[in-house]
Structure formats: C-alpha cells, structure tokens
N, C-alpha and C positions, 0 to 999 in steps of 0.2 A: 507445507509446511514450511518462508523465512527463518533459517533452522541453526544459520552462524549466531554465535555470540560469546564473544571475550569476556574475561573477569576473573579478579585474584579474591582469592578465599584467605582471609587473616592472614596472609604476606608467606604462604606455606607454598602452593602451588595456583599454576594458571590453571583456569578451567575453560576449555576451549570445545567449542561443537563441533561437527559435522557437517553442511551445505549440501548433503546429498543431491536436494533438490538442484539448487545451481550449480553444482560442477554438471547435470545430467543436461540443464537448461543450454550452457555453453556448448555441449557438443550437439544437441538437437537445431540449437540454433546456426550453430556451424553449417551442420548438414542440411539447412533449408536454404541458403544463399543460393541466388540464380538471377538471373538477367532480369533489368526493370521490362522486357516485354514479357518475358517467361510472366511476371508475377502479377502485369497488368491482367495476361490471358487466363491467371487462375481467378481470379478476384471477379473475375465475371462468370464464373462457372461455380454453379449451387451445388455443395457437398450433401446427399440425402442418403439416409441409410433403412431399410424398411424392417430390418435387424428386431430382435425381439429377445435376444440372447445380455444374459447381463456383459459378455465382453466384445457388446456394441462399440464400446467409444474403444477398444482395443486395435479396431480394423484401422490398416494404413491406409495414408493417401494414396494415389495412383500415383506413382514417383515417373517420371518423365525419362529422368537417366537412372544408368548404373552406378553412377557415383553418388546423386544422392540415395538411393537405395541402399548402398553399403553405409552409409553417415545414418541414414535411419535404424541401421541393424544395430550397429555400435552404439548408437543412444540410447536404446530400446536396452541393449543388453547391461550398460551402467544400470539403467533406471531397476532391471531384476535381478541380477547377482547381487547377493549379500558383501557388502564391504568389511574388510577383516580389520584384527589391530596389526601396526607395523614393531617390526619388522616382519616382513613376510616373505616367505616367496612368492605371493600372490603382488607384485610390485606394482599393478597396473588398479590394482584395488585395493591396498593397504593403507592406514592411517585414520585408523575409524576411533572417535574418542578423543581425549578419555572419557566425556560426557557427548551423551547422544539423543535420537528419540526414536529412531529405528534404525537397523543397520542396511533397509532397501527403502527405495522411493517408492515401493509396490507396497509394503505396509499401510504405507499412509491414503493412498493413491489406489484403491484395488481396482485392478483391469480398466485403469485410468478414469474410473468414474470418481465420484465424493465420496466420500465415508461414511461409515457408519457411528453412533454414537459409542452401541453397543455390540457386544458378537453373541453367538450362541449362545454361550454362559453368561451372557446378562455381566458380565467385565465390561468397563470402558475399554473400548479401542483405541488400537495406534492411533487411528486417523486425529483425534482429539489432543487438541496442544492447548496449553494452559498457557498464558501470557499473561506477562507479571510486570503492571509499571506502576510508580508512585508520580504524584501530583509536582506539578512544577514551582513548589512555592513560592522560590527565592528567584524566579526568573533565571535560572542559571542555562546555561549552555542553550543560547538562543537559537543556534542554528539546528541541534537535535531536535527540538520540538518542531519546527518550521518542517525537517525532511521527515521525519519516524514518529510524531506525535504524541509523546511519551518519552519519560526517562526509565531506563530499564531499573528495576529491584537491586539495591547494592550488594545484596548478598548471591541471588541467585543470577542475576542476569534478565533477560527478557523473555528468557521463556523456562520453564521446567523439563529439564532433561528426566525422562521414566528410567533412563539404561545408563551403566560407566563399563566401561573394561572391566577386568577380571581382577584390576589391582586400586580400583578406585569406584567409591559408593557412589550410585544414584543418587539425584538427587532429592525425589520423592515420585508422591505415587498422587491416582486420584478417585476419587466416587463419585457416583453418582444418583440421587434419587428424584421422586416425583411429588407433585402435588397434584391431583387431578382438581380440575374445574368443570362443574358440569352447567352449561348454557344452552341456548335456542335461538334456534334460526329465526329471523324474519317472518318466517310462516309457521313458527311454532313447534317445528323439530328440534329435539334434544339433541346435543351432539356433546361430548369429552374434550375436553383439551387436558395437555401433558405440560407443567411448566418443572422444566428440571435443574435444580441444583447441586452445584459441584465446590466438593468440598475435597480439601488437599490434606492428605495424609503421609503421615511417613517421613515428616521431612527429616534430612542427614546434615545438614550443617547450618542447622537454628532456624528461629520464629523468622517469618518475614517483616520485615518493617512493619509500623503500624498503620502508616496510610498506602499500604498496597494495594493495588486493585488488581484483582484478577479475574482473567476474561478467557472464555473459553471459547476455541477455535476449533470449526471442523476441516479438516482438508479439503480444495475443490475436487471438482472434474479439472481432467486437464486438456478437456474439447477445445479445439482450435489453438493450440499452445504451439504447434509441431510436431 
C-alpha cells in the first residue's frame, strides 16, 4: 500500500500519513545486502515451495549468515507489531498519524500474500486503498505527471486515509457492491462474473472535487520483495 502523502486542510492543520510500508521496505532491504557473488549464486537457485498452507509466502529465505537473519527478524517484526501515536514510550515505533490506513503492514498484507476485497462480514478490507487524483487540465506540474501519473485530490490527498488518532477524524470510509453478469463459455457453459462497485462514504472534510477519479487498489503479495 504507497501510503505517504502531505496536505493542508483549509490552512488549520497538515494532514500527514504513515509509510509503514517503506519504512518496513528500507530495513528489509538493508538486511538483504550481500556480496555481487553472494547474489550472482542466489539468482541461479529456484526458490519452490510445495507449501499448501495460506502462510506459504510467510516462509523465509534460507539466510546464509547470521546477520542477515537477525536484519530479516527486525524487518519482519516492523512489518507485525502495531505502530502507536507519539509520544510513546514505545520510541522505536511511535509516530503513527494523525491520518493513516492501518497501523501494521500485516493489515494490508496478510501472511504476506494479496488481499482480500472482503473479510468474514462481507466489510471491505484494510487491504483496499482508494486512490484519489483529478485530471491534469492545465498541464500544471509537469514533472508530477511524468513520475506519479496523476495529480493527487486537493482536499484529501492521493489516497483516502479509513483511520486518524484519537484526536483527529478519518477521513472516510468505503462500500462495496456487485453487479452479477451471467455469460458462456465457448462451448456453451454458463459461468457468473462479479463486476463490483465502490462507493465512498462518510467523507469528514467535504465533497471531493468534481473531476475526481477514484480507483480502487488491492494490496500485493509481497513474494520476492525480501
């Protein structure tokens, strides 16, 4: 879930996210640094898992040293302890907020596979991120379109925060329903397709612009990441 993003709300306060993901990405990526022979000899070695277990993609690499295997514990363990607001005395994981969209990278991410749309109760899941940009009319900030594709929403930012601290409002919520299609195969089997719609509710600080687009994102797997 690209899960930073800056922006001032009516000149009152910043509204600032979380990067759970990349703060978790720098340290896993720290911890996989090793010698250009070390990395030539992995690269030629097929990772296979005959795994049947949904926390398949959980299993570690076979860590060669000690030291990356201590760098994988600590990345692993960002990626599941919940992150608190600051001040804390949790100082090594405090600073969550004031707008968020989970407080673990496991939310979004379960047992490092993709996400779900849905969970038990038929709720949208963390996994699903709402991204929010309006069209580039005026040709303005040519270099933003060129790296990120898109100019983020003025009000809200680029993506919809679901969570705030305890002293600041989310900034909405979302749904989701279906439209069944029923077709046939090639040889004349019926089959269902599910085309779902997601609609944004709840919002806490106004309408979104009027040529907003919004695009609904599932989180990956994070197979072969680190």
């Amino acid at each position: 879930m690209r899960l930073s993003c800056n922006k001032i709300e009516k000149d009152t306060f910043m509204h600032t996210k979380l990067s759970i993901f990349a703060t978790t990405a720098i340290i896993l990526i720290a911890g996989c640094s090793s010698s250009t022979t070390e990395k030539k000899e992995r690269s030629s070695v097929a990772q296979f898992t005959k795994s049947s277990s949904y926390k398949a993609f959980s299993k570690s690499h076979d860590f060669k040293s000690d030291e990356e295997l201590d760098m994988h514990i600590l990345g692993k363990s960002f990626f599941r302890i919940p992150w608190v607001e600051a001040p804390s005395a949790t100082t090594a994981r405090d600073g969550l907020g004031p707008l968020f969209s989970a407080n673990t990278c496991l939310h979004c991410h379960p047992s490092n596979s993709s996400g779900v749309v849905q969970d038990e109760k038929l709720n949208v899941s963390r996994s699903i991120v709402m991204r929010l940009s309006v069209p580039n009319i005026k040709n303005i900030n040519n270099n933003l379109i060129k790296t990120n594709g898109f100019l983020s929403e003025p009000i809200y930012g680029g993506q919809l925060s679901f969570n705030g601290t305890s002293d600041v409002k989310y900034e909405g919520g979302v749904d989701v329903s279906y439209e069944y299609i029923n077709l046939k195969s090639g040889d004349g089997e019926p089959y269902e397709l599910r085309k779902p719609s997601f609609i944004l509710t709840k919002l806490q600080y106004g309408e979104l612009h009027k040529d907003a687009n919004v695009a609904p994102h599932r989180a990956l797997a994070l197979t072969g990441l680190g």
